[in-house]
MDTraj code that builds the backbone (N, CA, C; nanometers):
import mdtraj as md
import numpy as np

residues = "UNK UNK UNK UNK UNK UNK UNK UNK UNK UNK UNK UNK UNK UNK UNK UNK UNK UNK UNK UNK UNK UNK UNK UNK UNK UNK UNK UNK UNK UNK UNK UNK UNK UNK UNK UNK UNK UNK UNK UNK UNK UNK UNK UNK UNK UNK UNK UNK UNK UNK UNK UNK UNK UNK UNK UNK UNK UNK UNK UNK UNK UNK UNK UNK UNK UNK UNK UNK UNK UNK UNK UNK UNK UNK UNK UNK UNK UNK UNK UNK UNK UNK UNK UNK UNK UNK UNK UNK UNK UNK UNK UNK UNK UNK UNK UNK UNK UNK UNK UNK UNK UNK UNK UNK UNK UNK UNK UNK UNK UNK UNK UNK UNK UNK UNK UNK UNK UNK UNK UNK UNK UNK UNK UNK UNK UNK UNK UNK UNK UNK UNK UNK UNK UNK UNK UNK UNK UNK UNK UNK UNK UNK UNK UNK UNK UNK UNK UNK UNK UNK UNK UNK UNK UNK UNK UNK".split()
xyz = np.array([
    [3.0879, 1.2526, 0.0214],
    [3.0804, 1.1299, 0.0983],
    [3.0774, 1.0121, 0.0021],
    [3.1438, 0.9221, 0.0425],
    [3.1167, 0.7943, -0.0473],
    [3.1062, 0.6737, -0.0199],
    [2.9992, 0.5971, -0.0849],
    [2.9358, 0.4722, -0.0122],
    [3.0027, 0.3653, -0.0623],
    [3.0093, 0.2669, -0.0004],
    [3.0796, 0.1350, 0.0198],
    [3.0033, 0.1176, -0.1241],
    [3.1029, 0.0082, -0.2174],
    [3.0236, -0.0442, -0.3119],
    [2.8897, -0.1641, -0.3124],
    [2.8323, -0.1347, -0.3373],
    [2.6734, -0.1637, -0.3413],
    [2.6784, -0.3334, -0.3785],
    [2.6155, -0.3944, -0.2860],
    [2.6360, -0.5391, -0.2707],
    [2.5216, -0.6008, -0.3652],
    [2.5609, -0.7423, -0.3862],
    [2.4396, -0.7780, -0.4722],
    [2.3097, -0.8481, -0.4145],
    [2.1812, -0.7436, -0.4734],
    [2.0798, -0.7335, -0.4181],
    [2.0237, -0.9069, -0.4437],
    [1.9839, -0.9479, -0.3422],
    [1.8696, -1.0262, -0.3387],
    [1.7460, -1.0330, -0.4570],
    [1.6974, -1.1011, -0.4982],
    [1.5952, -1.1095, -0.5462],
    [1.4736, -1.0427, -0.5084],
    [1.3591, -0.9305, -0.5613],
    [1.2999, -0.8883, -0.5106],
    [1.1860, -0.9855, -0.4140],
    [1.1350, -1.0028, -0.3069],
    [1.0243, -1.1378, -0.2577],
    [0.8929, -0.9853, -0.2417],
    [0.8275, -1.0738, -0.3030],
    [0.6997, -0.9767, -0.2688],
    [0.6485, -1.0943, -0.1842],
    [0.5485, -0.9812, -0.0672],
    [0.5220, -1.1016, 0.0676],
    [0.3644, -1.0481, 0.0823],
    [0.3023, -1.1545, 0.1109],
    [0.1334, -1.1266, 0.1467],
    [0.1357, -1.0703, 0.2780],
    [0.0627, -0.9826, 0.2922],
    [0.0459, -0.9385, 0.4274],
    [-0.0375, -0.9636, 0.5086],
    [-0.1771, -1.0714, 0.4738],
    [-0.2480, -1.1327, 0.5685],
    [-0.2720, -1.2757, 0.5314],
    [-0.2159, -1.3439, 0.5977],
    [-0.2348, -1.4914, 0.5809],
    [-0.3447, -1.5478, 0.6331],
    [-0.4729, -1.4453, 0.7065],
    [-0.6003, -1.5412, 0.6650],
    [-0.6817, -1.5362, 0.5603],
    [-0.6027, -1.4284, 0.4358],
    [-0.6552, -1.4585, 0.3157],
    [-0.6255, -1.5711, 0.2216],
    [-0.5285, -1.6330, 0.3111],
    [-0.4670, -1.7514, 0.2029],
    [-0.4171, -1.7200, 0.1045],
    [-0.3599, -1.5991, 0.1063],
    [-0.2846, -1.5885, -0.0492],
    [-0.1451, -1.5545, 0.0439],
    [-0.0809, -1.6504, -0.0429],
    [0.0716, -1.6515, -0.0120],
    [0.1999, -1.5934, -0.0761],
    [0.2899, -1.5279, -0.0293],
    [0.3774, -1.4519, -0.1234],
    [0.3673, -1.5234, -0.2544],
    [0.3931, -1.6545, -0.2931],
    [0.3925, -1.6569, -0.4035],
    [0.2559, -1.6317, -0.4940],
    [0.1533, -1.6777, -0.4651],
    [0.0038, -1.6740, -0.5108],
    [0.0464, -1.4967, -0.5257],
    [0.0653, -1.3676, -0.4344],
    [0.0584, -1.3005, -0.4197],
    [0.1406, -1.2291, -0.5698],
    [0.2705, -1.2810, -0.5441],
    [0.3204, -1.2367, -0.6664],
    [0.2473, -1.2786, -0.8307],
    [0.1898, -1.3936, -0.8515],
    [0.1148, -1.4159, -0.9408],
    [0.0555, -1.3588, -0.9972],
    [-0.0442, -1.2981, -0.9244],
    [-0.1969, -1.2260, -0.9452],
    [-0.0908, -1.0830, -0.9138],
    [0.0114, -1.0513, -0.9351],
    [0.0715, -0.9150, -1.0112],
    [0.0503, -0.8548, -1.1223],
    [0.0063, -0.9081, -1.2103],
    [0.0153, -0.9206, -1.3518],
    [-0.1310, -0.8651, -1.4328],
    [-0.1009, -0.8244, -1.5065],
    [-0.2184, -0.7315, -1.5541],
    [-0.2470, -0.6099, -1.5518],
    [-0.3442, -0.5608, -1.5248],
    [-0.3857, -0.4139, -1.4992],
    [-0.3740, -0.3948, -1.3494],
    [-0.2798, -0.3191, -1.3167],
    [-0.2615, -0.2461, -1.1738],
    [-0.3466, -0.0844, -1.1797],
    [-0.4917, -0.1069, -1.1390],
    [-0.5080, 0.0116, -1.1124],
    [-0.5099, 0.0886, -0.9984],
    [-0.4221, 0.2051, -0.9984],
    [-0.3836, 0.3013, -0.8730],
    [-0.4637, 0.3859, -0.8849],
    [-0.5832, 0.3692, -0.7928],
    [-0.7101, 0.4513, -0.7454],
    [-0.6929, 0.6198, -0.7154],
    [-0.7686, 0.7238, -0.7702],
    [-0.7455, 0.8757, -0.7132],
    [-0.8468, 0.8286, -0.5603],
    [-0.8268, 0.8830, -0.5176],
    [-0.9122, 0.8950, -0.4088],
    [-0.9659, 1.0014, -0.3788],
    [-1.1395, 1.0058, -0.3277],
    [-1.2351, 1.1143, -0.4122],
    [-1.2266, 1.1465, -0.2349],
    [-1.2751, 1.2755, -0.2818],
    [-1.2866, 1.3954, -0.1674],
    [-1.4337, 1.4590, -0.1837],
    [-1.5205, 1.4739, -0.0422],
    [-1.6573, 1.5520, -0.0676],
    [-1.5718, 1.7254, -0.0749],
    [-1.6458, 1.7597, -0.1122],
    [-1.6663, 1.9595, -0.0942],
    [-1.5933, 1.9795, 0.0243],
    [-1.6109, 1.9637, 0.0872],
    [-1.5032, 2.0194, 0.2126],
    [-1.3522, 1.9105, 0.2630],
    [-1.3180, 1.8811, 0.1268],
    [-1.1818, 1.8081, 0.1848],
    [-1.1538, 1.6747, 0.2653],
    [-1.2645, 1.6342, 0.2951],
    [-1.2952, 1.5131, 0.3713],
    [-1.2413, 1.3600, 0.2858],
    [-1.2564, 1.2722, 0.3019],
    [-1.2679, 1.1385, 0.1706],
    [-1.3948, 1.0950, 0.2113],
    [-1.4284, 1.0430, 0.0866],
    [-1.5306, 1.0618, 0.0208],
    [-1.5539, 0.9072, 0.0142],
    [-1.5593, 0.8401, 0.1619],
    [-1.5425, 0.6858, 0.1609],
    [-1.6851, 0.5925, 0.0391],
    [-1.8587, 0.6560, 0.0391],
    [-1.9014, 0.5933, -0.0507],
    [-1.8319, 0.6106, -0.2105],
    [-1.7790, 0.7065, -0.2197],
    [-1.7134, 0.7082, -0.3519],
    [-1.6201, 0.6518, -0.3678],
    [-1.5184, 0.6212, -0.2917],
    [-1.3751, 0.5541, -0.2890],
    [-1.4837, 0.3772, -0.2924],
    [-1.5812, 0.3264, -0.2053],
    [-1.6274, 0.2198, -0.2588],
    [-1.6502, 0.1781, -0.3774],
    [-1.7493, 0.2917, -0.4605],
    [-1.8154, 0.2935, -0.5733],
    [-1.6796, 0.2757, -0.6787],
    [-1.5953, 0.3437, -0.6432],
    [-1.4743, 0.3234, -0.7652],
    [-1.4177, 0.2360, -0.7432],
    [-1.3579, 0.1581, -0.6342],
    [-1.3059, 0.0476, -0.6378],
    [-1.3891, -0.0998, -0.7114],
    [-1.5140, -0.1032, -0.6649],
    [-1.6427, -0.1824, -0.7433],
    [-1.6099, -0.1895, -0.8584],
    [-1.6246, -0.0272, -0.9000],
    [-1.6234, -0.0086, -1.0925],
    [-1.5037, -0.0321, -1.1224],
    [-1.3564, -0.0566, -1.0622],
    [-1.2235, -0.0630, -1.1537],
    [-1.2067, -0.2042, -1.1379],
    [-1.3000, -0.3031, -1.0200],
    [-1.2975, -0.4156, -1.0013],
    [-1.3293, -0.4936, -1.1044],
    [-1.4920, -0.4334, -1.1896],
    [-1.6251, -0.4717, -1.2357],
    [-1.5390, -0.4621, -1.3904],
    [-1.4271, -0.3498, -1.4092],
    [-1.4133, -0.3010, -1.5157],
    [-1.2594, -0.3906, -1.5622],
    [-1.2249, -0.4986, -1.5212],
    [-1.1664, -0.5758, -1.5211],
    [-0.9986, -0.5481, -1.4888],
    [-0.9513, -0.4531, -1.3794],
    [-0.8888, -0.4337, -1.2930],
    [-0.7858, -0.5977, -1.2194],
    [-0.7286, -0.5894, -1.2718],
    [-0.6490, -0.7310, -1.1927],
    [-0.5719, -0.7034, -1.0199],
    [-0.5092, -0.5950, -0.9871],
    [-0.4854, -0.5395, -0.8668],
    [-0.5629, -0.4302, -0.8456],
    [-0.5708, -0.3774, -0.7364],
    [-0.5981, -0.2208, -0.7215],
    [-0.5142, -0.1802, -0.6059],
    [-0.4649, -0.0391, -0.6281],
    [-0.3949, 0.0161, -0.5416],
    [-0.4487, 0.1189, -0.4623],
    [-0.4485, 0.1693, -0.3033],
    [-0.5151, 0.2925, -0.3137],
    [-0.4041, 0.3617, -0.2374],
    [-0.4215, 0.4383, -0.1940],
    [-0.2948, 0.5917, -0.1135],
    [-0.2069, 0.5462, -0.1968],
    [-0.1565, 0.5412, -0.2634],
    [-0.0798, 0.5990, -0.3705],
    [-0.0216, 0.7069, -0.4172],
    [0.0589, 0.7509, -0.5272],
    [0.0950, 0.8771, -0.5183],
    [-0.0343, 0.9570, -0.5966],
    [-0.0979, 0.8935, -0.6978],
    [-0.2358, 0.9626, -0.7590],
    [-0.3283, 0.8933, -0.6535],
    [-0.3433, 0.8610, -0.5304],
    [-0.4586, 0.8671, -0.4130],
    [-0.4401, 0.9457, -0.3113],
    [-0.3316, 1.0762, -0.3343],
    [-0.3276, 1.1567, -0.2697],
    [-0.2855, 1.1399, -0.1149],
    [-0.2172, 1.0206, -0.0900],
    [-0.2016, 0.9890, 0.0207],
    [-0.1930, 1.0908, 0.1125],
    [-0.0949, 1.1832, 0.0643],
    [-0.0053, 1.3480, 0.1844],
    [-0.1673, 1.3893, 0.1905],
    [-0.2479, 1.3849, 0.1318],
    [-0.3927, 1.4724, 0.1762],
    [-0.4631, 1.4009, 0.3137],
    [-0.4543, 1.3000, 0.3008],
    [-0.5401, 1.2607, 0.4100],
    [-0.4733, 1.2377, 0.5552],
    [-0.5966, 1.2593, 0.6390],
    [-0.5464, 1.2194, 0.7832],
    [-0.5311, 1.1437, 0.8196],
    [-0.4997, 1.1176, 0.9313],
    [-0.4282, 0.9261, 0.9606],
    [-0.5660, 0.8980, 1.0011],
    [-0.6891, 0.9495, 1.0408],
    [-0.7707, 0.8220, 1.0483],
    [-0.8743, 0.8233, 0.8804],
    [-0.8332, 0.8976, 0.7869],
    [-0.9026, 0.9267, 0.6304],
    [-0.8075, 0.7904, 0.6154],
    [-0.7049, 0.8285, 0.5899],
    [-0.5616, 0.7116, 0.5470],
    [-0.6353, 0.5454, 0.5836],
    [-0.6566, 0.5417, 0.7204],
    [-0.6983, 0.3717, 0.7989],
    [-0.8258, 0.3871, 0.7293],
    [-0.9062, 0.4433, 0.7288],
    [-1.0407, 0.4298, 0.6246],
    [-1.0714, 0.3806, 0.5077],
    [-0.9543, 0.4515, 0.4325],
    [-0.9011, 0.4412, 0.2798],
    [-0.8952, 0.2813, 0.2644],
    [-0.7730, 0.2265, 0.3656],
    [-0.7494, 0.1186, 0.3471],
    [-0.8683, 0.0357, 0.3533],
    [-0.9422, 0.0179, 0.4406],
    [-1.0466, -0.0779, 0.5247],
    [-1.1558, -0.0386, 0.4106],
    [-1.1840, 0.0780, 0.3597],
    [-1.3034, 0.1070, 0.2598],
    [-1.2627, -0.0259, 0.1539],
    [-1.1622, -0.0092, 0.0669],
    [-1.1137, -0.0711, -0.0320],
    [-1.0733, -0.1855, 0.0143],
    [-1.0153, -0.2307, 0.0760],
    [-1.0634, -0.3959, 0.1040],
    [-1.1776, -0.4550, 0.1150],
    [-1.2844, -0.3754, 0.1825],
    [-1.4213, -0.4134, 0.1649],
    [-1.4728, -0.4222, 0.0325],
    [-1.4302, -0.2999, -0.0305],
    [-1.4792, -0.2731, -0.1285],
    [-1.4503, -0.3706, -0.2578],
    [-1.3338, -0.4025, -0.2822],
    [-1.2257, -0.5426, -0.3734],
    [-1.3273, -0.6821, -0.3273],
    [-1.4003, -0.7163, -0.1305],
    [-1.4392, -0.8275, -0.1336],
    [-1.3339, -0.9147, -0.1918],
    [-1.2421, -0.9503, -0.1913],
    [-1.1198, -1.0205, -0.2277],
    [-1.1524, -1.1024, -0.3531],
    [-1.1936, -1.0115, -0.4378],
    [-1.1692, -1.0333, -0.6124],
    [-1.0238, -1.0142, -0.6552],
    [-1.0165, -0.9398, -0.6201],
    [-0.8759, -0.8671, -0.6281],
    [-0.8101, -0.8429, -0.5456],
    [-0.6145, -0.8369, -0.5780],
    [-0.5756, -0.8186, -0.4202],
    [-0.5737, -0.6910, -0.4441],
    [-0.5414, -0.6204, -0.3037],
    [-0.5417, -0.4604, -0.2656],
    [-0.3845, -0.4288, -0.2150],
    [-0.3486, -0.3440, -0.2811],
    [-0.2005, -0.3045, -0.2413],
    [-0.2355, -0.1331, -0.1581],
    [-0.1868, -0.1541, -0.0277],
    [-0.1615, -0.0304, 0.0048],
    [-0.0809, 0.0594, -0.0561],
    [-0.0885, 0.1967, -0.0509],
    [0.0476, 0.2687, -0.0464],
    [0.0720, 0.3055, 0.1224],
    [0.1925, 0.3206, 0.1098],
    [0.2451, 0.3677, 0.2774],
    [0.3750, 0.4774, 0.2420],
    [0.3901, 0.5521, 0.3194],
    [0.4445, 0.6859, 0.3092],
    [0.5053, 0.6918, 0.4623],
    [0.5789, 0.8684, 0.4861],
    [0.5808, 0.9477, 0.5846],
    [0.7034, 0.8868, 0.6529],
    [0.7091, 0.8824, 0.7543],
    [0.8325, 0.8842, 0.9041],
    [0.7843, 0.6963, 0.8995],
    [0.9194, 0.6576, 0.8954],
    [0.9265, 0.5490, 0.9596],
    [0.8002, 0.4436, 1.0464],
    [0.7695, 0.5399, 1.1672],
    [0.7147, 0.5271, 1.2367],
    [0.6095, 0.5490, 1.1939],
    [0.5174, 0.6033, 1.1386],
    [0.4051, 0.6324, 1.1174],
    [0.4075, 0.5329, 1.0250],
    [0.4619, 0.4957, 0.9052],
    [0.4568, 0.4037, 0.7688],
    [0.4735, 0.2170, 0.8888],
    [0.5291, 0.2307, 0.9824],
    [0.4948, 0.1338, 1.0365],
    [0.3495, 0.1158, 1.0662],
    [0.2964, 0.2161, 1.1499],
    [0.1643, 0.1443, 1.2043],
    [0.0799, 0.1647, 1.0690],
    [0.0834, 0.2376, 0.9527],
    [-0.0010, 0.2089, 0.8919],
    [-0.0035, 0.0869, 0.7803],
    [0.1028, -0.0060, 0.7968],
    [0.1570, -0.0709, 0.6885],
    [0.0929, -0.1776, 0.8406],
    [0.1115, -0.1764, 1.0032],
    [0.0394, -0.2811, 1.0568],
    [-0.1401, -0.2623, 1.0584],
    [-0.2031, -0.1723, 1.0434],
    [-0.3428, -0.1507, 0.9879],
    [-0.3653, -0.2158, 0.8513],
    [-0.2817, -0.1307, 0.7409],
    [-0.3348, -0.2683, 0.6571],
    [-0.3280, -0.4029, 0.6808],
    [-0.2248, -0.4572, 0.7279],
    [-0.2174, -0.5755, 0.7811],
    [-0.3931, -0.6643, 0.8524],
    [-0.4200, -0.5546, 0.9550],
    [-0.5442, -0.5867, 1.0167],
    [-0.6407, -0.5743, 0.9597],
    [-0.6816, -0.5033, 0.8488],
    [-0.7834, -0.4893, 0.7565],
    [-0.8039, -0.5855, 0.6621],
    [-0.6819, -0.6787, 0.6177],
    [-0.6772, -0.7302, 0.5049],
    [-0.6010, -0.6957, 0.3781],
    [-0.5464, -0.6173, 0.4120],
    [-0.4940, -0.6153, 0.2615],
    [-0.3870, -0.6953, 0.2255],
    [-0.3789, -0.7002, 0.0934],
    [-0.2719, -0.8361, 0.0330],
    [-0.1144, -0.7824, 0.0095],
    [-0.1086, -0.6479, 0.0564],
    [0.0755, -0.6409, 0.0105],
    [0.0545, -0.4492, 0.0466],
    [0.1786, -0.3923, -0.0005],
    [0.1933, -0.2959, 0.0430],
    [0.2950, -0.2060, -0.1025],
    [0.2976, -0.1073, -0.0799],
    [0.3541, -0.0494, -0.1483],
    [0.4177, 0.0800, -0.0798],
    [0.5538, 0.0664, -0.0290],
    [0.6295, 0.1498, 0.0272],
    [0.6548, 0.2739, -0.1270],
    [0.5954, 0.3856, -0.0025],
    [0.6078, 0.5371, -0.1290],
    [0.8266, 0.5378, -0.0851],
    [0.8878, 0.5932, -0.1518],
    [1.0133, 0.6342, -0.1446],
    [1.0209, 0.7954, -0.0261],
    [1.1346, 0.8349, 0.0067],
    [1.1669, 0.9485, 0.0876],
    [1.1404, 1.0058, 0.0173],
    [1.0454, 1.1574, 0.0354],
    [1.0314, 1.2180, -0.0426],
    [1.0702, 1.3911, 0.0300],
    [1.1124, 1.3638, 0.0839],
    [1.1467, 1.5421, 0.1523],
    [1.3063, 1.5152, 0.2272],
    [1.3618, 1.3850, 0.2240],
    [1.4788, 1.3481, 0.2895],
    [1.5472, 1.2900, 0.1980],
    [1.6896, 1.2566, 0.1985],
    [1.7762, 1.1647, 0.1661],
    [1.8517, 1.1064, 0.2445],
    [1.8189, 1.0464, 0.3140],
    [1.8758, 0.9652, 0.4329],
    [1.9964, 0.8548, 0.3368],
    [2.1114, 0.8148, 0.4261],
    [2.1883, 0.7490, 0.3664],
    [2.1361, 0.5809, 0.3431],
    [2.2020, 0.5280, 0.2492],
    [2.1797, 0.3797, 0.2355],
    [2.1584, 0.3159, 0.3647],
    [2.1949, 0.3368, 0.4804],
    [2.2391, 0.2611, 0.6264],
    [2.0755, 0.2735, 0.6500],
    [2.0473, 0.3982, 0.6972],
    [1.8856, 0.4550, 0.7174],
    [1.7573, 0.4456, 0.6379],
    [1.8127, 0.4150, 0.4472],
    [1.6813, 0.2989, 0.3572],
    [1.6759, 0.1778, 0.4257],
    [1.8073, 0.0908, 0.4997],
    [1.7941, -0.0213, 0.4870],
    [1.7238, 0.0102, 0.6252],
    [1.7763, 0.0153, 0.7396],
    [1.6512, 0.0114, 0.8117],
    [1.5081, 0.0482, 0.8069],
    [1.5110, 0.1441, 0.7470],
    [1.3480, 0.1942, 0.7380],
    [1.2674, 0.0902, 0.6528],
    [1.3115, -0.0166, 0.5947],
    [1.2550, -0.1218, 0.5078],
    [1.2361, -0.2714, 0.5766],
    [1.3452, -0.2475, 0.6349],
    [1.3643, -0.3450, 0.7358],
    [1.2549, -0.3049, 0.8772],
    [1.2397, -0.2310, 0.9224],
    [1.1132, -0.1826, 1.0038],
    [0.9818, -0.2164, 0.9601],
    [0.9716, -0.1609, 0.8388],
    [0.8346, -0.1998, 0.7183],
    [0.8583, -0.3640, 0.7162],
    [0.8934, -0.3954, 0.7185],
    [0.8877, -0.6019, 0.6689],
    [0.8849, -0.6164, 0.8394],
    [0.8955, -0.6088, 0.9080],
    [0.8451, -0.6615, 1.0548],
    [0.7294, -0.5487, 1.0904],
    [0.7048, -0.4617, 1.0673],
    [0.5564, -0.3864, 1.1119],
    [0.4505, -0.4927, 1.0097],
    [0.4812, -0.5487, 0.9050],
    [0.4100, -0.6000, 0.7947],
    [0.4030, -0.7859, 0.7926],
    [0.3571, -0.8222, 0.9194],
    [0.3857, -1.0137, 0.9258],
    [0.3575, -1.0208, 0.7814],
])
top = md.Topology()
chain = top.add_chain()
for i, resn in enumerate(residues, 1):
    res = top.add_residue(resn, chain, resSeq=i)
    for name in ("N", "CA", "C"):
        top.add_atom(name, md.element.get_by_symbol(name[0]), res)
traj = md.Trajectory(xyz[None], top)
């Protein structure tokens, strides 16, 4: 199969995802810079998340001079958790940052699901997002662009 030749991309816009934090795509892109730390996300003994610990580490990577923090990520184990561990994750670590720092989600899975959880962070607070790539599919260019295009309107 062969794809139309590949048009020229836009400039990347990184966009804030809650504007009653007052940080604005651009402010947002700013405070990029530095140490991006992408959080593991801790689990008790029986597989659960381990939300006072996911606090306690976000604090300490905050405290420990951390300029972003990321959490569900690909080292936060995102595929482990359940969709209401996942909305936890998020809402723990925004609490937890207290908006020292911005908080980048990761978002994953089906379309649909990476929508509502990319509109949860939204409602929690967090400052931006981080779309994980297909990872069990290769859907054609036609089907990235929508599925991104879905993500930027699930994401005011």
């Amino acid at each position: 199969m062969q794809y139309p030749m590949r048009r020229a991309r836009a400039p990347v816009r990184v966009a804030s995802l809650n504007e009653a934090t007052a940080m604005h795509a651009s402010d947002l892109q700013d405070k990029l810079r530095g140490v991006m730390a992408f959080a593991p996300t801790p689990f008790t003994s029986d597989d659960r998340l381990d939300g006072d610990g996911l606090a306690r580490q976000v604090d300490f990577l905050v405290r420990s001079g951390a300029h972003v923090v990321v959490v569900c990520g690909g080292v936060g184990e995102f595929y482990s958790l359940e969709p209401g561990e996942y909305r936890d994750c998020m809402r723990i670590a925004v609490e937890a940052a207290g908006r020292r720092v911005p908080v980048i989600v990761g978002i994953g899975h089906s379309t649909r699901v990476a929508c509502g959880f990319a509109a949860h962070a939204h409602a929690v607070g967090a400052d931006g997002l981080l779309a994980h790539p297909f990872y069990f599919v290769s859907p054609p260019e036609e089907g990235i662009v929508r599925h991104y295009e879905a993500l930027a309107q699930a994401s005011p």
